[in-house]
LUMDRENKOL-397035 format. One record per atom (N, C-alpha, C, O): atom name; x, y, z. Coordinates in Angstrom, 1 decimal. Layout:
// LUMDRENKOL-397035
R	CA	X	Y	Z
...
// end
This chain:
// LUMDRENKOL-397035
R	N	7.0	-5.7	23.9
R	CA	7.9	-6.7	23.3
R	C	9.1	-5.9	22.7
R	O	8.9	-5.1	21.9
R	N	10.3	-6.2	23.2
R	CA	11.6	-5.8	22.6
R	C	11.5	-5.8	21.2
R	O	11.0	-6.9	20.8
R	N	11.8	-5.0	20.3
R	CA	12.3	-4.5	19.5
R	C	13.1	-6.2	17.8
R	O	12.8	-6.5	16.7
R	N	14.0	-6.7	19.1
R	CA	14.8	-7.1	18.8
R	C	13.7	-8.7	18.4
R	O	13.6	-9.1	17.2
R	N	13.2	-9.3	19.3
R	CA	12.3	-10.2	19.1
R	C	11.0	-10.2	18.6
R	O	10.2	-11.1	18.9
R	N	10.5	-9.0	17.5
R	CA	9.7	-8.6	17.0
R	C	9.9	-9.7	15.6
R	O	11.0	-9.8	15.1
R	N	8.9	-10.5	15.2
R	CA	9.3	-11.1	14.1
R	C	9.4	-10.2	12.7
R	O	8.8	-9.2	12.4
R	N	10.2	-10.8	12.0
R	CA	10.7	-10.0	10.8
R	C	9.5	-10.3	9.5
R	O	9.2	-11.4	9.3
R	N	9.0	-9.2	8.8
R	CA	8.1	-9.4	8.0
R	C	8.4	-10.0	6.5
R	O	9.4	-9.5	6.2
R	N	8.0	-10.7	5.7
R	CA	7.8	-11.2	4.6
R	C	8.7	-10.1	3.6
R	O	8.2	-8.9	3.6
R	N	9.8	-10.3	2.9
R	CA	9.9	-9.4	2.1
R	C	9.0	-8.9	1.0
R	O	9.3	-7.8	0.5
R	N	7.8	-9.5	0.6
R	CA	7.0	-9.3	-0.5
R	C	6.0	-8.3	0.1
R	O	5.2	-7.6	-0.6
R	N	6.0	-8.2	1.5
R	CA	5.0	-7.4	2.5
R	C	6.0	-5.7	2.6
R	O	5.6	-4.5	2.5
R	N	7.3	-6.3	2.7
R	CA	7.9	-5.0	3.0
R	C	7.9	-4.4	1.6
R	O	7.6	-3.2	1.5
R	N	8.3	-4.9	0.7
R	CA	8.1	-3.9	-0.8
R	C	6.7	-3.3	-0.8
R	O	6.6	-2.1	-1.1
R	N	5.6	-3.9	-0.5
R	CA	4.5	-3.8	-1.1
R	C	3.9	-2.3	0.0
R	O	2.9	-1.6	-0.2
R	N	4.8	-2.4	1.2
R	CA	4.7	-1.0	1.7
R	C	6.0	-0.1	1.1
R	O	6.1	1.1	1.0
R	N	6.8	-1.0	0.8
R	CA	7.7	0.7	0.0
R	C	6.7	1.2	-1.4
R	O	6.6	2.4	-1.6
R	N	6.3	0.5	-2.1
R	CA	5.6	0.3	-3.5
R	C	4.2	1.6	-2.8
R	O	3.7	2.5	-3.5
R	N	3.9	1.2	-1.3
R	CA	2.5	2.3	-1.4
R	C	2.9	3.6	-1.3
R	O	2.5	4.6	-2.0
R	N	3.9	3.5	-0.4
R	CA	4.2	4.8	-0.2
R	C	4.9	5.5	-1.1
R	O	4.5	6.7	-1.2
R	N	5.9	5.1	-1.8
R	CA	6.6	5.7	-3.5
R	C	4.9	6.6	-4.3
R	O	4.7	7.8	-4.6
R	N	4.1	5.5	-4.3
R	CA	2.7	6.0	-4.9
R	C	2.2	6.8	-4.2
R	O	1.8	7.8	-4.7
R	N	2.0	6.6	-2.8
R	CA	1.4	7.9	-1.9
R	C	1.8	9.3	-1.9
R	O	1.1	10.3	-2.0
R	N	3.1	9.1	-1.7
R	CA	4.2	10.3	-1.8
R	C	4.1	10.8	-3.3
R	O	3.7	12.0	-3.6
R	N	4.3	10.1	-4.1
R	CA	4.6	10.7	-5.4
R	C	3.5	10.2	-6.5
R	O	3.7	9.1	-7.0
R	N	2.0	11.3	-7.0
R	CA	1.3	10.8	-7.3
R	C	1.6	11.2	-8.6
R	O	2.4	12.1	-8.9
R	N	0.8	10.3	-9.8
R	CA	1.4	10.0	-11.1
R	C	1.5	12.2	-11.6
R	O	0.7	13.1	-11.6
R	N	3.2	12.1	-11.8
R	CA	3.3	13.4	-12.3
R	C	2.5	13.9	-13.5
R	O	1.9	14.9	-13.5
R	N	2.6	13.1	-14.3
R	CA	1.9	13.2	-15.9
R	C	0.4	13.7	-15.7
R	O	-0.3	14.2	-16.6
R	N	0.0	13.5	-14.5
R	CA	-1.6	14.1	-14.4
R	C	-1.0	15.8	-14.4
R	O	-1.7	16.6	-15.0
R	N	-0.1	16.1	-14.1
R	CA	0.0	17.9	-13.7
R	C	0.5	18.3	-15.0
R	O	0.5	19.5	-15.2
R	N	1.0	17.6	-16.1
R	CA	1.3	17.9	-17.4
R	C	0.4	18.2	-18.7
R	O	0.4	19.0	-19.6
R	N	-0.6	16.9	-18.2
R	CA	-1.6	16.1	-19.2
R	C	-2.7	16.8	-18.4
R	O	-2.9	16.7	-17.2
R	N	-3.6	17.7	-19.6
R	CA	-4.8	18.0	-19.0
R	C	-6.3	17.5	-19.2
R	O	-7.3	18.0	-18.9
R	N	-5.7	15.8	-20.0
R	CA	-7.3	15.1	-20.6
R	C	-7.0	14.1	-19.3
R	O	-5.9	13.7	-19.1
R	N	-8.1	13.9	-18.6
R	CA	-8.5	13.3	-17.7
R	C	-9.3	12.6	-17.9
R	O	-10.2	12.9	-17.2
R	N	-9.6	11.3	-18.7
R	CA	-10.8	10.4	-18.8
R	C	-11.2	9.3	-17.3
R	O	-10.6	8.6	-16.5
R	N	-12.0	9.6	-17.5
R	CA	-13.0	8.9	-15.8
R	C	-12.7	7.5	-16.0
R	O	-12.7	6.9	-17.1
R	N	-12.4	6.9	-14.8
R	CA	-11.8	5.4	-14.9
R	C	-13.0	5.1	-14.3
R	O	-13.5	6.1	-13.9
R	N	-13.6	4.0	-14.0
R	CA	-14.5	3.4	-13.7
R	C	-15.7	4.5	-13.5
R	O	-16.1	4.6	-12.3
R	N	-16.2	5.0	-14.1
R	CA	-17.1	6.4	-14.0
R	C	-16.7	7.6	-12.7
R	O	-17.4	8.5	-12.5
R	N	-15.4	7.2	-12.0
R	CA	-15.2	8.2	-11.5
R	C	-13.5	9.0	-12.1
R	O	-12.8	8.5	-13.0
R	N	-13.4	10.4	-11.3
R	CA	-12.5	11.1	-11.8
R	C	-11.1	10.4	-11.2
R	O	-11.0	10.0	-10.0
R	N	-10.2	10.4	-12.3
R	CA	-8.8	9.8	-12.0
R	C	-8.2	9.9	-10.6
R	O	-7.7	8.9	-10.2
R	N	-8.3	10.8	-10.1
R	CA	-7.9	11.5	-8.7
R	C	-8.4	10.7	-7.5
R	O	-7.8	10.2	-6.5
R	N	-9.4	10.7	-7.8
R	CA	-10.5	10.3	-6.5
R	C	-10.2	8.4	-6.6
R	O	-10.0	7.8	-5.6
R	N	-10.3	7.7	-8.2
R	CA	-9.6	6.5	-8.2
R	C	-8.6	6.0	-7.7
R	O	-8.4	4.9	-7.0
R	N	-7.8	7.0	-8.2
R	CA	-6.2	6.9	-7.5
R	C	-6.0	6.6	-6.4
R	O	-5.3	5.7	-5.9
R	N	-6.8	8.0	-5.5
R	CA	-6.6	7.5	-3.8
R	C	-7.9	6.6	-3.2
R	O	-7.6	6.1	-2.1
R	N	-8.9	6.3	-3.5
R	CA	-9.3	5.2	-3.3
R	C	-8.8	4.1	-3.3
R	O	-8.9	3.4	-2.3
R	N	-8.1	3.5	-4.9
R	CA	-7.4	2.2	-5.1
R	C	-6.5	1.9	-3.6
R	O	-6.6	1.1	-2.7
R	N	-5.3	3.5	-3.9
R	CA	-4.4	3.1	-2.7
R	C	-4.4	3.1	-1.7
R	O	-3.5	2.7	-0.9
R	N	-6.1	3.7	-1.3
R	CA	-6.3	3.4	0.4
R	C	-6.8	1.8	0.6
R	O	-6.7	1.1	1.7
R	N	-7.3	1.4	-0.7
R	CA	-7.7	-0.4	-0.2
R	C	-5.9	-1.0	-0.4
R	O	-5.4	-1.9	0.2
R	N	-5.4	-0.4	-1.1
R	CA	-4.1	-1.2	-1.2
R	C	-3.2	-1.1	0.1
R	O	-2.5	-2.1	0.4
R	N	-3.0	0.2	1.0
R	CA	-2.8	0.2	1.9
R	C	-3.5	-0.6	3.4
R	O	-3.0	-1.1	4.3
R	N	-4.8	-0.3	3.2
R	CA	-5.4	-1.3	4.3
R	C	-5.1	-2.7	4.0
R	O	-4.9	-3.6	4.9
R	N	-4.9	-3.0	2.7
R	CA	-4.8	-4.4	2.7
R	C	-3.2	-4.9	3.2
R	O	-3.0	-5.9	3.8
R	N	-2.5	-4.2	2.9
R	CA	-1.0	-4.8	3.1
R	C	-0.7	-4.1	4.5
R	O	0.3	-4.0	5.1
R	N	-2.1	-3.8	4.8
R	CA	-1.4	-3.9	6.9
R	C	-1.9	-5.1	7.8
R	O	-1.6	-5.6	8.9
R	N	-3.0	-5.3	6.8
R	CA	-3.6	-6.6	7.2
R	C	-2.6	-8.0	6.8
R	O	-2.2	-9.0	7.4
R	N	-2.5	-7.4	5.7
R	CA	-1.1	-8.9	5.7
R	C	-0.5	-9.4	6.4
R	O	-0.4	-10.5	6.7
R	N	0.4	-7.7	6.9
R	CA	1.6	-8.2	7.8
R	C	0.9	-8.2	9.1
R	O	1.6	-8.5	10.1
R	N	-0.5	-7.9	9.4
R	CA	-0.4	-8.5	11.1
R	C	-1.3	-9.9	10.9
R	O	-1.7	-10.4	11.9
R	N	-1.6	-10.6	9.5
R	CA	-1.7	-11.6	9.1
R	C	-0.4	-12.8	9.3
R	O	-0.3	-14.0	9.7
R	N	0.3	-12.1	8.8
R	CA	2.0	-13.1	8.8
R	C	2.6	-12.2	10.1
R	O	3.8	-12.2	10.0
R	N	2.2	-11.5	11.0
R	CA	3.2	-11.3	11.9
R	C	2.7	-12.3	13.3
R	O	3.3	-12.9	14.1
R	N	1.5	-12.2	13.2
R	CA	0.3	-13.6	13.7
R	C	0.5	-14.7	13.7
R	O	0.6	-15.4	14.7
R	N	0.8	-15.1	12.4
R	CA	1.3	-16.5	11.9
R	C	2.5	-16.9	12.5
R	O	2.8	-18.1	12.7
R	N	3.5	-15.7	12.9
R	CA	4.8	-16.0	12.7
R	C	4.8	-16.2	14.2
R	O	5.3	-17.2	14.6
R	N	4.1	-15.3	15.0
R	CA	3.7	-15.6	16.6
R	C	3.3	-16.8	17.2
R	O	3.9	-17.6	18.0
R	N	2.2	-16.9	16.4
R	CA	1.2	-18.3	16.8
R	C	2.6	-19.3	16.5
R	O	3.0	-19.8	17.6
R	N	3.5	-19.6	15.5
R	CA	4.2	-21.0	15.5
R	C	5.5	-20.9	16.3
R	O	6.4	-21.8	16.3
R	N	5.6	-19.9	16.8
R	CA	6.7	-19.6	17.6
R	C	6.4	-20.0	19.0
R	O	7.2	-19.9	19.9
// end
């Protein structure tokens, strides 16, 4: 499929991949400062962190081929 007739995604979908990746790329600095680490849900900060963001990322890929589907199917 050309490029050009690719449907355009939901702006709330495209932030929410600029929003993962800002977080992916740049993980909270204040951990490399701050050396009290209290366990968030009984695990270590770290391991929450990239957990949270790997369901946040699987989920906002699902979105957009959620609404890129949608946008297919009514076209």
């Amino acid at each position: 499929m050309p490029l050009a007739t690719l449907p355009r995604l939901p702006a709330s979908i495209r932030w929410w991949f600029l929003l993962n990746a800002l977080l992916l790329l740049l993980p909270p600095v204040h951990w490399l400062v701050n050396d009290h680490r209290a366990p968030i849900l009984g695990l270590p900060p770290t391991l929450f962190y990239f957990l949270a963001l790997s369901v946040s990322v699987a989920a906002s890929v699902v979105a957009a081929y959620v609404a890129e589907y949608g946008e297919a199917g009514r076209g």
